[in-house]
C-alpha positions as CSV (number, residue, x, y, z in Angstrom):
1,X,15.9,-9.9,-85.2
2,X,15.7,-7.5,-87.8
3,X,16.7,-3.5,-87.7
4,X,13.7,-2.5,-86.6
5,X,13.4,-4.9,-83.6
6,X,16.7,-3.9,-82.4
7,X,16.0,-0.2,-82.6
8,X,12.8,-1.1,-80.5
9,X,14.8,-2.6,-77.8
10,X,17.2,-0.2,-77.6
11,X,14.1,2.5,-77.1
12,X,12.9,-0.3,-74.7
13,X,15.8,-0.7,-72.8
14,X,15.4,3.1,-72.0
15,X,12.0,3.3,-71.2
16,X,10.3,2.8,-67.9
17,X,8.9,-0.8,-69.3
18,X,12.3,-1.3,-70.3
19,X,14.4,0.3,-67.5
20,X,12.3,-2.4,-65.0
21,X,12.8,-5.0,-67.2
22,X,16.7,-4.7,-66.7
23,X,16.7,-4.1,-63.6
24,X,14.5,-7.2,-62.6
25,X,16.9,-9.5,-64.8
26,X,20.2,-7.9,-63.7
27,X,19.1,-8.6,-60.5
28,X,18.4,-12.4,-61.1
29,X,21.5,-12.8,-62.9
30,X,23.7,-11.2,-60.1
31,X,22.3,-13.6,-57.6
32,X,19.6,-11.5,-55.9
33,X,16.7,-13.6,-56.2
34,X,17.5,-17.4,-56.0
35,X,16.0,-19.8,-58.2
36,X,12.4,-20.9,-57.7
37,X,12.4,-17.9,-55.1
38,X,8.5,-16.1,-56.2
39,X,8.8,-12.2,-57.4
40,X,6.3,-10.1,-55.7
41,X,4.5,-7.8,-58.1
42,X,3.6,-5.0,-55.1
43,X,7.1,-5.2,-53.7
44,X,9.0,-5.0,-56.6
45,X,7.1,-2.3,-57.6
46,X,7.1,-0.5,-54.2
47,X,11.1,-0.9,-54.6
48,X,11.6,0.3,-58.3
49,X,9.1,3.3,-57.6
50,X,6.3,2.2,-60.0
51,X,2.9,0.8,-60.6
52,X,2.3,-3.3,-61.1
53,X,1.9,-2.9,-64.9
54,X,5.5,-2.0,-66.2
55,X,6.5,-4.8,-63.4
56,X,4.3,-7.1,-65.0
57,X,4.8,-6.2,-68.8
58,X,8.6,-6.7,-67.4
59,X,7.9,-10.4,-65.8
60,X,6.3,-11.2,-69.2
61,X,9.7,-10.6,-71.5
62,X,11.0,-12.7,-69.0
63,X,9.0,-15.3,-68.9
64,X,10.3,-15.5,-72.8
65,X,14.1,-15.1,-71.9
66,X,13.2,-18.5,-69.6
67,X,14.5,-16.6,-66.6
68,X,11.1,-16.8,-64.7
69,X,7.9,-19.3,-65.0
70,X,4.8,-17.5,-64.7
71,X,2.0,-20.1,-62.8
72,X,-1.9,-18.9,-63.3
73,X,-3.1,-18.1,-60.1
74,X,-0.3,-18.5,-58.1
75,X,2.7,-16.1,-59.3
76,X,6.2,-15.9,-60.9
77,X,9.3,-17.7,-59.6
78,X,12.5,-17.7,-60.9
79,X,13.6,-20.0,-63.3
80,X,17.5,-18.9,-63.5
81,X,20.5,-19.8,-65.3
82,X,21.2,-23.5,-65.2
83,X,24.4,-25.4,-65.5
84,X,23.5,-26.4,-69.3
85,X,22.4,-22.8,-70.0
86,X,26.3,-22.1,-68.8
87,X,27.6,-24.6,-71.2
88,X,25.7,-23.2,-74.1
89,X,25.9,-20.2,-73.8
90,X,29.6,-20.2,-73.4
91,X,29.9,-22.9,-77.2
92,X,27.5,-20.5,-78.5
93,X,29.7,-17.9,-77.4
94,X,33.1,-19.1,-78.9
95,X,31.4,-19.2,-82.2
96,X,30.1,-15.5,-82.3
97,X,33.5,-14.0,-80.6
98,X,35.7,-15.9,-83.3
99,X,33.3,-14.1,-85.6
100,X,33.7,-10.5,-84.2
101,X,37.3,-11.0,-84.2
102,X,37.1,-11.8,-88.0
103,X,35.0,-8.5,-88.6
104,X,37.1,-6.4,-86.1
105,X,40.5,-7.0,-88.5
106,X,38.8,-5.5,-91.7
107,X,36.7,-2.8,-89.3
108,X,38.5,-1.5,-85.7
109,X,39.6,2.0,-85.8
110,X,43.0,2.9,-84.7
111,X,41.5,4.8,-81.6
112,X,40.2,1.5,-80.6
113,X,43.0,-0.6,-80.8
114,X,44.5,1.5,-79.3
115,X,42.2,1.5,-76.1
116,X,42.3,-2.3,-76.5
117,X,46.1,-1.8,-76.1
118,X,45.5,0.5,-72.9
119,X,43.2,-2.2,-71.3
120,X,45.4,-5.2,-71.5
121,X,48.2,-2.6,-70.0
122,X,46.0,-1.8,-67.6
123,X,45.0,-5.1,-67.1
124,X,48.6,-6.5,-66.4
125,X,49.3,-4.3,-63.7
126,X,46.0,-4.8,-61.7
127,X,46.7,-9.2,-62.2
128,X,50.0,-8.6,-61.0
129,X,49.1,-6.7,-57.9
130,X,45.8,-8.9,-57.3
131,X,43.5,-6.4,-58.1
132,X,40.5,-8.8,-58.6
133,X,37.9,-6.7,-59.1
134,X,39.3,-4.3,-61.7
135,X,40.7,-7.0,-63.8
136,X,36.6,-8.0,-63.7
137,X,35.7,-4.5,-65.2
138,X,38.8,-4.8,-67.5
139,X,38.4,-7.9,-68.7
140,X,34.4,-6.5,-69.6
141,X,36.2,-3.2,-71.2
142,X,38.2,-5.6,-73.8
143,X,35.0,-7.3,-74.4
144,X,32.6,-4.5,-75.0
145,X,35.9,-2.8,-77.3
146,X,35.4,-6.2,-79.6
147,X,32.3,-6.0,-80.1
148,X,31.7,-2.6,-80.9
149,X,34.9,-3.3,-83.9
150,X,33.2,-5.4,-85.3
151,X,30.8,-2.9,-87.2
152,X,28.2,-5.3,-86.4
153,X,25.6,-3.4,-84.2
154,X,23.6,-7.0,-84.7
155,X,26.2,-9.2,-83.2
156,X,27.1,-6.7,-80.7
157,X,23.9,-6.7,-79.1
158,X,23.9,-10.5,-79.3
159,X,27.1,-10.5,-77.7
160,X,26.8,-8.2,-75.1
161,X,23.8,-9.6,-73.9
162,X,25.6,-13.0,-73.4
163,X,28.1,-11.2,-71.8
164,X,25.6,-10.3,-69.1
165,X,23.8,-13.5,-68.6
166,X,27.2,-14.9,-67.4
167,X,28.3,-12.3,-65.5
168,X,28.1,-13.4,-61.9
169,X,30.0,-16.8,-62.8
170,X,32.6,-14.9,-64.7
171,X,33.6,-13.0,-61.8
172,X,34.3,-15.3,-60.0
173,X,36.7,-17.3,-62.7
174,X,38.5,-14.1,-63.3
175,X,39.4,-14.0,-59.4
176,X,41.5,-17.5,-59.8
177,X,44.6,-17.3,-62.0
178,X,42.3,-17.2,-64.7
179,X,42.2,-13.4,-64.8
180,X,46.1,-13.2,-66.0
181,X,45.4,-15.8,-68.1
182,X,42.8,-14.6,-70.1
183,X,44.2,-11.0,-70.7
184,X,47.5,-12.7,-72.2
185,X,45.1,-14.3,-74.5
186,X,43.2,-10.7,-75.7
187,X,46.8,-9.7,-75.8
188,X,47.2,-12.6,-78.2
189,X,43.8,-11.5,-79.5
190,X,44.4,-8.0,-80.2
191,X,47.7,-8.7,-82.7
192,X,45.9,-11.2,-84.7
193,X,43.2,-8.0,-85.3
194,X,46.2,-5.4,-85.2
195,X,47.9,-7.9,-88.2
196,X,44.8,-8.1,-89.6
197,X,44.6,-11.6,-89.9
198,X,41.3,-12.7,-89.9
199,X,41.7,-17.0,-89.5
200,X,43.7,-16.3,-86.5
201,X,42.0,-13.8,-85.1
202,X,39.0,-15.9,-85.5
203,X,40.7,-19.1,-83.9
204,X,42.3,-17.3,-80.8
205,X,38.9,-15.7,-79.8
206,X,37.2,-19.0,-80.3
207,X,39.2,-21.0,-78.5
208,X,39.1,-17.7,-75.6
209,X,36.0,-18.8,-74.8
210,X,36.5,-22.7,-74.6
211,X,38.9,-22.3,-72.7
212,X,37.1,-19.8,-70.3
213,X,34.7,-22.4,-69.7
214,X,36.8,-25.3,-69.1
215,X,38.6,-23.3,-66.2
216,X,35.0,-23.2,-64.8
217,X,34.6,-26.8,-64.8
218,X,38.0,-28.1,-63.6
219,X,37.5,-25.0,-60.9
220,X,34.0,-26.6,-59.7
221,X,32.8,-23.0,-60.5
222,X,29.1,-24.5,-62.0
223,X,28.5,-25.9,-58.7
224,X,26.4,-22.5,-58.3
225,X,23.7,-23.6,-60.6
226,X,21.3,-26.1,-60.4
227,X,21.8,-28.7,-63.1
């Protein structure tokens, strides 16, 4: 994707083709609509407030994102996020986070490492009084702070989009001990990029993810998705 693409999609993502678009996939990645469950053109539309053609134009993009199968005659069902979608995403993941932490040492400001800092404050005193659900938008806070340091807007938007599609599965790690777990490791994080040292930096975020996805498995948390 190229500069101009990603300026179109940001224009997208705020126009009423794009603002159904978002919606609709939001809510197949939060669990609304079950897999192989059909999407209603009229209704949706009746719900959002708008005609069948943004809805359509919107079932389209994602058809391409493999979220939904479009059938000729019949209608669109979802497709969903399967178990090996999980797994990919998440190696694909490690890869591209090990690579924002190596561009955040050279390019974080101070006034985001220092909200970074705030976060994983913030973020110890909500694990330690089991505060689930703001360790969830926390943990998303870091996240979204990485990216942005990186002075990438390319891999942010890659990022952040993978982010998303693993949302629902990623709340429900971060309500198991995971949650402390994995803010000691952006603590761990955020030194490597405040010491600007890129290898470790690189490692530690890497290995972030891997091991974010291995709690999932020993935890049974897949069992969600169909394989």
């Amino acid at each position: 994707m190229d500069n101009h693409d990603l300026k179109q999609e940001v224009t997208d993502k705020y126009s009423l083709r794009g603002r159904v678009f978002h919606r609709i996939r939001e809510d197949i990645l939060n669990g609304k609509y079950k897999d192989h469950e059909e999407l209603k053109e009229v209704a949706i539309g009746q719900e959002l407030g708008v005609s069948r053609t943004p809805v359509r134009e919107a079932f389209r993009q994602l058809e391409l994102e493999g979220l939904i199968t479009i059938i000729p005659n019949r209608g669109a069902y979802v497709t969903g996020i399967k178990v090996k979608d999980i797994q990919d995403i998440y190696m694909i993941r490690s890869k591209l986070e090990g690579l924002c932490a190596r561009w955040a040492c050279e390019n974080i400001t101070k006034e985001q490492l220092e909200e970074m800092e705030e976060v994983i404050y913030l973020a110890e005193f909500h694990a330690a009084r089991g505060h689930m659900e703001q360790m969830a938008e926390l943990d998303n806070r870091f996240h979204t702070i990485l990216y942005e340091a990186s002075g990438s807007k390319m891999l942010e938007h890659l990022l952040k989009d993978y982010h998303q599609y693993v949302w629902r599965v990623r709340q429900k790690t971060l309500s198991s001990s995971r949650g402390a777990v994995s803010n000691v490791e952006h603590k761990y994080i955020m030194e490597a990029i405040r010491e600007k040292n890129p290898d470790k930096a690189e490692e530690l975020a890497n290995q972030h993810m891997i091991n974010a996805y291995e709690n999932m498995v020993d935890h049974g948390l897949l069992d969600m998705f169909e394989n």
